[in-house]
C-alpha positions, -999 to +999 in steps of 0.1 A: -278-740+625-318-733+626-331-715+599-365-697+592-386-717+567-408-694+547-446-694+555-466-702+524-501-685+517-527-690+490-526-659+465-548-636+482-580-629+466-596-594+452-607-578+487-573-589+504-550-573+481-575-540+476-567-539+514-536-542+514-529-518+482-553-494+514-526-505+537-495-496+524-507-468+499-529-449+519-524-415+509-523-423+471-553-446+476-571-419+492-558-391+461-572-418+436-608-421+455-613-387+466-604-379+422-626-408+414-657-397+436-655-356+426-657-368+390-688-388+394-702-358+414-690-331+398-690-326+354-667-298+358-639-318+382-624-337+355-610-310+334-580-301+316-583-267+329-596-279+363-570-301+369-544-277+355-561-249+385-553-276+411-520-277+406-520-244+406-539-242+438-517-268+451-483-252+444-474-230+473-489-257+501-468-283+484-435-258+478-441-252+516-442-288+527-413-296+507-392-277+529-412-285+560-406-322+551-369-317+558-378-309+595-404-334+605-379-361+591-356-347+615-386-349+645-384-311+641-413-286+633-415-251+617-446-230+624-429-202+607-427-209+572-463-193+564-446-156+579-415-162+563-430-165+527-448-137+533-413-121+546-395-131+516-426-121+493-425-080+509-387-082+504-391-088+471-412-065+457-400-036+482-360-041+469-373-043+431-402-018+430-395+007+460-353+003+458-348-004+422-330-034+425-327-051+394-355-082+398-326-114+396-313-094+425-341-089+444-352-120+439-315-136+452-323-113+481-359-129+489-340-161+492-314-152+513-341-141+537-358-169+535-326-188+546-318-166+573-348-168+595-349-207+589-307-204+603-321-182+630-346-208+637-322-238+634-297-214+656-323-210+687-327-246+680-296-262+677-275-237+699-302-220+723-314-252+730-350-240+724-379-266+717-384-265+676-421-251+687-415-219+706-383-211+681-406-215+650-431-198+667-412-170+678-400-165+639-436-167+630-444-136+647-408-118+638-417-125+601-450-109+601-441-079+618-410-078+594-432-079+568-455-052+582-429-030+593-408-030+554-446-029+537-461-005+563-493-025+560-498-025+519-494-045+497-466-038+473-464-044+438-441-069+419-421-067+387-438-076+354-408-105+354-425-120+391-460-113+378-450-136+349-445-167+370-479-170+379-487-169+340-487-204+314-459-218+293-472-226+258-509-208+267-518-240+291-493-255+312-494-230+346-457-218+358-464-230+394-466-265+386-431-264+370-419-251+396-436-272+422-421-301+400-391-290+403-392-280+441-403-317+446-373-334+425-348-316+444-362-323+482-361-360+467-324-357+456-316-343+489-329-368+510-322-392+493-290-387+474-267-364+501-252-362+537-277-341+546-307-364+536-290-396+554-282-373+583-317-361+589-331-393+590-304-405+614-313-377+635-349-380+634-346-422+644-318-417+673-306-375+676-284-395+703-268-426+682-263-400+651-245-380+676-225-410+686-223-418+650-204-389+643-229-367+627-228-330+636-261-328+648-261-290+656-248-283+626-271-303+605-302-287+619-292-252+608-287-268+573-320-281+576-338-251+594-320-231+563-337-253+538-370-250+553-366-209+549-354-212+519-387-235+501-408-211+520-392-182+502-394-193+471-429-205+476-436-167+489-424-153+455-445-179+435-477-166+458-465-130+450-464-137+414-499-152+414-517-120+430-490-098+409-486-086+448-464-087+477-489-091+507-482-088+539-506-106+557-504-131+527-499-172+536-515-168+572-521-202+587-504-220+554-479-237+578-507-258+594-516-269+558-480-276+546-474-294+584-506-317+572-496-322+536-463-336+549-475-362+578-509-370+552-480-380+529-472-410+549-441-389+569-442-392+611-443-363+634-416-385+655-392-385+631-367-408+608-400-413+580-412-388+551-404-386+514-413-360+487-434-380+466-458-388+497-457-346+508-464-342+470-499-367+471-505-352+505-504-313+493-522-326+461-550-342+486-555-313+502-562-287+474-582-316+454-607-312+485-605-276+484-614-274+451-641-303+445-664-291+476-658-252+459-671-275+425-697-290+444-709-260+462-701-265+499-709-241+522-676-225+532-681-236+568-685-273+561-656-270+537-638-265+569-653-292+589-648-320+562-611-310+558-602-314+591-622-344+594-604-360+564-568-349+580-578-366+612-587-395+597-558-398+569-533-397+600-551-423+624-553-446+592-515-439+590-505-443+627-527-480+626-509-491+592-473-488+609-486-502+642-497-529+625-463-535+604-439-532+637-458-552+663-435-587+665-448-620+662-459-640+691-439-671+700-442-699+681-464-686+655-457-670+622-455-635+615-480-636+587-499-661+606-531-660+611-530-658+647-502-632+653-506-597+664-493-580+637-521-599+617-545-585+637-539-553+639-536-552+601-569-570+600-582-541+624-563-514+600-580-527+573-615-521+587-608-491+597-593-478+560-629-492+548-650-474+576-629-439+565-638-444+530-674-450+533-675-421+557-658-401+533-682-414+508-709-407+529-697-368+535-694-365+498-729-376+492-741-357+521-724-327+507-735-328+476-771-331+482-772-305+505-749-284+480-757-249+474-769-217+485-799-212+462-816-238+451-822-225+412-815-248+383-811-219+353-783-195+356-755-199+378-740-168+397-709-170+420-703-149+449-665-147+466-668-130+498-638-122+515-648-137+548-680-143+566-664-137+600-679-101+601-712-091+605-714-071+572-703-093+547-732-121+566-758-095+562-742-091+525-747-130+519-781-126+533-792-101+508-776-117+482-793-148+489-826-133+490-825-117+456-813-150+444-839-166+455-869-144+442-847-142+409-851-183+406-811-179+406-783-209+414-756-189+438-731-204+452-712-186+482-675-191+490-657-174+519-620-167+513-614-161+550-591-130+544-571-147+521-560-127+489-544-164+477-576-181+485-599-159+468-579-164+435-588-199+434-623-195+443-622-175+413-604-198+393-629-227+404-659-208+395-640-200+358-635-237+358-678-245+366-683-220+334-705-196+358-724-168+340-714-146+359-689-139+394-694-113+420-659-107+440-661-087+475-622-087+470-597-095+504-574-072+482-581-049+449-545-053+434-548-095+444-580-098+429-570-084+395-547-119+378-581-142+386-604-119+372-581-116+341-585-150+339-624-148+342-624-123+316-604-143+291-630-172+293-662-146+289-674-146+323-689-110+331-670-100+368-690-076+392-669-061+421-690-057+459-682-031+483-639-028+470-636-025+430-606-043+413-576-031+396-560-041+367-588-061+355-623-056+335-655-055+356-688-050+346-697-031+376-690-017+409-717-020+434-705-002+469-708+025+491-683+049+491-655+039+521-633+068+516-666+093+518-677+073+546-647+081+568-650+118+556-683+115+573-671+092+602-648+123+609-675+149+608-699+133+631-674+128+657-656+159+654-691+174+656-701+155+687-665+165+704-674+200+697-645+207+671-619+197+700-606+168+721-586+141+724-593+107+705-582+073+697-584+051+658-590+017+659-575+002+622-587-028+603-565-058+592-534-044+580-533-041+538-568-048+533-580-017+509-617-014+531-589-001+562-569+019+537-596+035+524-619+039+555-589+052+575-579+080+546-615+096+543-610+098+583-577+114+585-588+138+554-621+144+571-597+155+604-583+180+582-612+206+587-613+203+627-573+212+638-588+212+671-590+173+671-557+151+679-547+115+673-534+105+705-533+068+691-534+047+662-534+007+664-545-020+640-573-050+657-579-064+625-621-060+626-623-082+656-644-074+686-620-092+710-587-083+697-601-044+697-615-047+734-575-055+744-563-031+720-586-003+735-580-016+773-538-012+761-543+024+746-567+039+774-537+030+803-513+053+781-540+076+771-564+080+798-580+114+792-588+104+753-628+118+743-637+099+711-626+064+695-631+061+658-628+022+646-629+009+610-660-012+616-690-018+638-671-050+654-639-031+666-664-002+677-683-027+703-651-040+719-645+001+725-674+000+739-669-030+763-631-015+769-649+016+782-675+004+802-698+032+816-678+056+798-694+048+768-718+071+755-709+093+783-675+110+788-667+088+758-676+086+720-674+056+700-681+058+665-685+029+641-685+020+602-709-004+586-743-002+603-743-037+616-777-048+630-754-053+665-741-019+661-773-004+656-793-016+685-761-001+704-769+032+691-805+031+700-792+021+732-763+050+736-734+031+742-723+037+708-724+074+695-730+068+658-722+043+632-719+050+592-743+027+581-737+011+543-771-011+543-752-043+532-783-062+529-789-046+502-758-044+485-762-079+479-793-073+464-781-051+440-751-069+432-772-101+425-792-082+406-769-065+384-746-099+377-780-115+366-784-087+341-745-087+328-754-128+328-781-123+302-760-097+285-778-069+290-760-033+298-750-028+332-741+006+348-701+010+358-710+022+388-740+016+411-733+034+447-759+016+473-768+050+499-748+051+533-764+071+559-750+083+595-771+065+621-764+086+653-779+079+689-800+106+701 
């Protein structure tokens, strides 16, 4: 009988094993360089309390991809489980604050959500016979109107006993991280130490040969659907605890991060390979970036650009490493020969793991040198902006910017993108950098409050732009009045209607306190002219497009309508392109903010008048003002920049 005699090779030298170490521990290699290379850039990255905020930070993503790990092991997917938290979240906080359900209850009750959208998911998948995309997509949308429907568009307040699991055990060690630890330890034992685990890697391999096998494949994927909801709910009330809120328009877009935390931890989108400890260095990866280009002072949109870039590359680095391990040897010739094609590919993986890391080396040192907003060296001043996809919070930047600049001011500008969880650990990161002072244009005033606590306990004067904050100490608010300014939105188009007629409300992004607020000076500015009626109320979240369909909708059920009021000068110039020549005419359009494209369409009549809050120099002022709380000097509690009605002639 032939037998195989072993191939004997040298001891490889230094460069061969660093490779290899590349090879087979990519995603930990690439944890241990990207932590290596923000310390040498950054003082404030290699910090008890900074390291401490990245767990933090890293908690629900990794939480989520626990539970999403389950799936792709089973060559599943779940697009839901960002709606689903948010679900579970709303739930929470409506049955404990609103019902009076005792919190364990309520809390039991979250859960059980959770688990049944992941076994309606698992049910459409399993039994319906659905693809795992369009039923976890469907769910995604069902949860987020859930959510809005239950919260009515607010955000909803949590328990003292919820609030406290975003708090510290001891003063230092963050509640999060336990429970991310412990999260993790149990989607180990799972798949590694039950049925369920052995089954979902039999069905990710070979659904057919686990089938044949005698594993009840249908009823393993509700089981494993179920588990996905149910990590997502939990990690919803860990997100709720952190903003002491229930937000329901909270963890948008989190499933794309918790699907790339899983396959960046080594698992495969076909199937049969993933493990917690490799979604764990992949969800750690992830908010590591995050917060060393927030360190580092990245502009927000670049933050984007290198992320993706580093995902991309993470998962082609992956995809050549197990190419490379299960291409057979050629005839005749050794596996670990020289010659073989598994060799070679190996050899080509290697190269490539050392091109990724000098090109991530290279976009560090590219991003650091370029860091920045303002280029000052003496105080430092950070401004959170709740996103930068709107006119008026650019214009805001820009007049921030400017009074930095004159001021001889460092500012660094973050965007939050909407993101009430985001925000928080901008805020947390610019604690972390020992700032001398934060401005906030909060996504949400309740959210904002736990960070700014946090700011406040370290002895960082916090200014609030445009939206104050509640439950927390600021210095100073620096805004226009929105609830005035939709008493005066309501006047001038009442006035231009004649006291009478028909009209149409275009609403910002749902729980966001700028729509709340804008939309209740409106209604109480109605009050005084019972000749004008609200034939139709619908949300298009600030966006131009999504308020040109939303208009285009409401004008086929209400044809006859005489005036559209919308939130902001965005949603007011989709009106305006829904309308077409009606525009200025038999129709008018009223606006908020005072945009610099809103106001050329007032001097050009399309629009009939926009509320103008001169954000420009709001950001002036705010600068201004956290440069005097910075230096300790008294500040005014309130400083209201003028808004003005700018109405077409």
């Amino acid at each position: 009988m032939a037998t195989d005699t072993p191939h004997v090779t040298k001891d490889p030298g230094g460069p061969a094993v660093l490779r290899r170490v590349l090879l087979d521990n990519g995603a930990l290699s690439a944890l241990v360089l990207l932590v290596a290379a923000m310390s040498l850039l950054s003082g404030d990255f290699l910090t008890t309390d900074n390291l401490l905020n990245v767990g933090v930070q890293a908690a629900v993503t990794a939480i989520l991809a626990f539970g999403v790990t389950f799936v792709i092991v089973s060559a599943g997917i779940d697009l839901s489980v960002g709606s689903v938290a948010a679900l579970s979240a709303t739930v929470l906080a409506w049955s404990a604050s609103s019902q009076g359900l005792p919190v364990w209850l309520a809390a039991l009750l979250a859960v059980g959500t959770g688990i049944a959208c992941g076994l309606v998911s698992g049910a459409l998948v399993s039994y319906g016979k659905l693809p795992p995309f369009i039923a976890t997509l469907a769910m995604l949308s069902v949860g987020r109107g859930l959510a809005l429907v239950i919260s009515q568009g607010s955000p909803i307040a949590v328990p003292d006993a919820v609030s406290g699991l975003g708090d510290t055990l001891g003063g230092w060690l963050p509640v999060p991280v336990i429970v991310m630890i412990v999260m993790g330890l149990l989607t180990a034992g799972v798949l590694g130490r039950t049925y369920a685990g052995r089954a979902m890697y039999a069905i990710g391999g070979n659904e057919e040969a686990a089938r044949l096998s005698g594993i009840r494949v249908a009823r393993q994927k509700l089981v494993i659907y179920a588990l996905s909801g149910g990590f997502a709910a939990v990690a919803g009330i860990v997100l709720a605890s952190r903003l002491s809120s229930a937000q329901p328009q909270a963890a948008v877009g989190y499933e794309l991060d918790a699907i790339a935390a899983v396959v960046i931890g080594g698992a495969s989108l076909s199937g049969g390979v993933g493990k917690a400890s490799g979604t764990l260095i992949g969800a750690l990866i992830l908010a590591v970036l995050r917060n060393g280009l927030n360190l580092l002072e990245v502009s927000a949109f670049w933050q984007q650009v290198v992320i993706g870039v580093v995902i991309a590359l993470a998962v082609l680095l992956d995809t050549l490493r197990r190419r490379a391990g299960s291409r057979p040897a050629a005839p005749g010739a050794s596996a670990g020969g020289p010659q073989g094609p598994g060799r070679r590919a190996a050899a080509t993986a290697g190269r490539f793991a050392v091109a990724a890391v000098a090109v991530g080396a290279v976009v560090l040192a590219s991003s650091f040198l370029h860091s920045g907003d303002s280029g000052g060296k003496g105080t430092k001043v950070g401004l959170s902006v709740s996103t930068l996809n709107n006119p008026f919070f650019v214009q805001l930047k820009a007049g921030a910017q400017e009074e930095a600049k004159a001021a001889g001011v460092s500012l660094t500008v973050t965007d939050a993108q909407n993101d009430a969880s985001q925000q928080a650990n901008q805020i947390q990161n610019f604690t972390s950098q020992n700032m001398k002072s934060i401005i906030i244009n909060p996504v949400d005033s309740d959210a904002a409050g736990p960070s700014v606590k946090a700011a406040n306990k370290a002895g960082i004067p916090v200014l609030a732009a445009d939206r104050g904050v509640n439950k927390a100490s600021i210095e100073t608010l620096v805004a226009s009045d929105n609830i005035a300014g939709g008493k005066l939105a309501a006047k001038t188009l009442a006035e231009r209607l004649g006291g009478k007629g028909k009209i149409l409300v275009l609403q910002g992004v749902a729980g966001t306190s700028a729509s709340r607020e804008r939309g209740q000076g409106f209604a109480e500015g109605l009050k005084a002219y019972p000749g004008i009626e609200v034939v139709g109320k619908q949300p298009a979240d600030f966006d131009r497009a999504k308020a040109l369909d939303v208009t285009t909708n409401l004008l086929q059920s209400h044809p006859g309508v005489d005036g559209i009021f919308a939130e902001n000068d965005e949603m007011a110039l989709g009106a305006v392109k829904a309308l077409g020549p009606k525009a200025g005419k038999s129709v008018d359009v009223v606006g908020f903010d005072g945009t610099p494209d809103g106001l050329k369409a007032v001097k050009d009549g399309t629009l009939a008048a926009t509320v103008a809050q001169q954000p420009r120099e709001l950001g002036k002022m705010a600068v201004r003002n956290a440069i005097r709380a910075a230096k300790g000097k008294d500040v005014d509690k309130t400083v209201k920049v003028p808004v003005k009605v700018v109405a077409a002639k």
